[in-house]
C-alpha positions in Angstrom: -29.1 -16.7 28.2 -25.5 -16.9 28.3 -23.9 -19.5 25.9 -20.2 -20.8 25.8 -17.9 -20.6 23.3 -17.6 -24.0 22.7 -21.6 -24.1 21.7 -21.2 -21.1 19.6 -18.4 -22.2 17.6 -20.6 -25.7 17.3 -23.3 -23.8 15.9 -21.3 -21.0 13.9 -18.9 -24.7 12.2 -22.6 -26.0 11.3 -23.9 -23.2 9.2 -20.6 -23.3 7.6 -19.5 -26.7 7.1 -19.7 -29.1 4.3 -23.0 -29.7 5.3 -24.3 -25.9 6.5 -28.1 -25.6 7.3 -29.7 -21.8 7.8 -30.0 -20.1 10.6 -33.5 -20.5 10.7 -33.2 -24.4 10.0 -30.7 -24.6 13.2 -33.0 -22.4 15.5 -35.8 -24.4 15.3 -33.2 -27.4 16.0 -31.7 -25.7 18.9 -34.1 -23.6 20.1 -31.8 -20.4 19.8 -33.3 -17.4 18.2 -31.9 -17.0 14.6 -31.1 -13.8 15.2 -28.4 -14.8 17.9 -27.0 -17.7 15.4 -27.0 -15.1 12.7 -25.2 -12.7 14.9 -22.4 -15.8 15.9 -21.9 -15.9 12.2 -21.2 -13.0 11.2 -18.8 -12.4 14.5 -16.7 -15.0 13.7 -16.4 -14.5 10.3 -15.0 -11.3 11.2 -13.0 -12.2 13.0 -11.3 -15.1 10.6 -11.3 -12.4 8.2 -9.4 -9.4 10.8 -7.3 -12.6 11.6 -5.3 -12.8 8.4 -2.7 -11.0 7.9 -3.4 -8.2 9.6 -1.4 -4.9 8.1 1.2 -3.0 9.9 -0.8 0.4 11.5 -0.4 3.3 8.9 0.3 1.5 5.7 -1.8 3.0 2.8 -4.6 1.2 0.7 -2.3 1.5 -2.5 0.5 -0.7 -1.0 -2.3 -3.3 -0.7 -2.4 -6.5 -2.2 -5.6 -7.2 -4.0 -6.3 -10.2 -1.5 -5.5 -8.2 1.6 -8.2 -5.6 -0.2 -10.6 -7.9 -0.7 -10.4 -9.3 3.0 -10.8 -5.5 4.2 -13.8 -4.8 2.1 -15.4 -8.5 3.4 -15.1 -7.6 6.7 -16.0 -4.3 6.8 -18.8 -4.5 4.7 -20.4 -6.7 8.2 -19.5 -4.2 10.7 -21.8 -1.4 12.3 -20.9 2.1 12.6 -19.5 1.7 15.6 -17.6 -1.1 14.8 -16.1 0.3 12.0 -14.3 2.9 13.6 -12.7 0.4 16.1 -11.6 -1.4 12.6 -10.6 1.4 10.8 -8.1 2.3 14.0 -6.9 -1.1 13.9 -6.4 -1.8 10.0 -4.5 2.2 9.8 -7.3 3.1 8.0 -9.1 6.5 7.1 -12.7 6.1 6.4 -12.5 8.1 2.7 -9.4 5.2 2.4 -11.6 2.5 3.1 -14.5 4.1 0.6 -11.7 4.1 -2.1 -10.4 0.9 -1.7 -14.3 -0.5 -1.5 -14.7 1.3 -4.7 -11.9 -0.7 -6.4 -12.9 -4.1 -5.2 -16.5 -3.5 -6.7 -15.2 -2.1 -9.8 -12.5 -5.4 -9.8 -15.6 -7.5 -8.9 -17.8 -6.1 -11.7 -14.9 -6.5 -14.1 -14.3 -10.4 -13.4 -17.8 -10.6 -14.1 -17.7 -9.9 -17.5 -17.6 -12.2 -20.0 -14.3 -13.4 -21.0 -14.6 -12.8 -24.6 -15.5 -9.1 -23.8 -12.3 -8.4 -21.3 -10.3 -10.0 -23.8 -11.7 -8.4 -27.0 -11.0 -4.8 -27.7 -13.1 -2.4 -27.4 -13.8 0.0 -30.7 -12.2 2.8 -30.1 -8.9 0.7 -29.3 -9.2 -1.4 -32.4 -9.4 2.0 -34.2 -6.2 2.9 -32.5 -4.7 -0.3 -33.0 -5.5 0.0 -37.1 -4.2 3.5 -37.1 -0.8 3.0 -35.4 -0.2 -0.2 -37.9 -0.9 1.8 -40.6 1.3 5.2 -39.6 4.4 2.0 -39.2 3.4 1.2 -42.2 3.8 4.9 -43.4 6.6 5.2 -41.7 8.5 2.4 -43.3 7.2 3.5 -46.6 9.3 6.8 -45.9 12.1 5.4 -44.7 12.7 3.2 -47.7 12.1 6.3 -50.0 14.5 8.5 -48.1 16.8 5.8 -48.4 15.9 6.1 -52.2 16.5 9.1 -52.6 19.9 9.4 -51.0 21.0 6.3 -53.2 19.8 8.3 -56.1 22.0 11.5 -54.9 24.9 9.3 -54.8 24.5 7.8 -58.2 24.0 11.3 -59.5 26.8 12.7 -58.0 28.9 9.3 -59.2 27.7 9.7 -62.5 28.6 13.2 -62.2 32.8 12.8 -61.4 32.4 10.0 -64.5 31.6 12.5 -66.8 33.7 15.1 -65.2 36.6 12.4 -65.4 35.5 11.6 -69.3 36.0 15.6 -70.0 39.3 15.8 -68.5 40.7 12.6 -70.7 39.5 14.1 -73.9 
């Protein structure tokens, strides 16, 4: 059965709106199969994800903002193999591009996950770090100051040195 766009969009705005039932819930409402409201869905959320800010054609995943990454991991993580090339194409994507950039969301995603405390805190290896660069600034000053000593020593030796030398010449 053919439906129009008008219904589908009804049906896709009440599995998403403030109130959203399932898919399942609606079909037995409706009497469309759940697996054609399921498929509405995910079309048009596709296709409000494709819809934003689409990239110019050839710009590379690196130059990416992290939202713009997200939205191309979201909707390609819906599409079909042949669906994904026709994406791919469009976004001025490669596919190993697109495996990279999923990569990084997951690993971003994974990440944010984590417990605040344990993103923020250091790990041990970097506290080690951290206590040995405080102590070699430490050491550092330390040998600073002493070369400093030693030069004001030199000069007072070599001070002392013409005030003797100046003593022996008066006498």
């Amino acid at each position: 059965m053919k439906y129009s766009e008008t219904f589908k969009a009804k049906m896709v705005e009440k599995m998403t709106g403030p109130d959203a039932c399932s898919a399942t819930s609606l079909a037995g409402e409706t009497g469309v199969s759940q697996q054609t409201l399921s498929r509405w869905l995910k079309t048009a959320k596709v296709r409000a994800v494709t819809q934003d800010d689409n990239p110019p054609k050839g710009s590379s995943s690196r130059k990416r903002s992290a939202t713009e990454k997200l939205r191309i991991y979201t909707a390609s993580s819906v599409l079909k193999d042949d669906e994904l090339g026709e994406f791919l194409r469009r976004e001025g994507l490669h596919e190993a591009e697109l495996r990279a950039l999923q990569k990084e969301v997951r690993e971003a995603a994974v990440e944010g996950l984590q417990p605040k405390a344990k993103r923020r805190g250091l790990s041990g290896e970097q506290k080690r770090i951290r206590k040995l660069e405080k102590e070699l600034k430490r050491k550092e000053k330390a040998l600073a100051e002493t070369a400093a000593l030693l030069v004001l020593q030199g000069k007072v030796q070599a001070f002392l040195a013409s005030q003797d030398e100046e003593g022996d010449t008066e006498s």
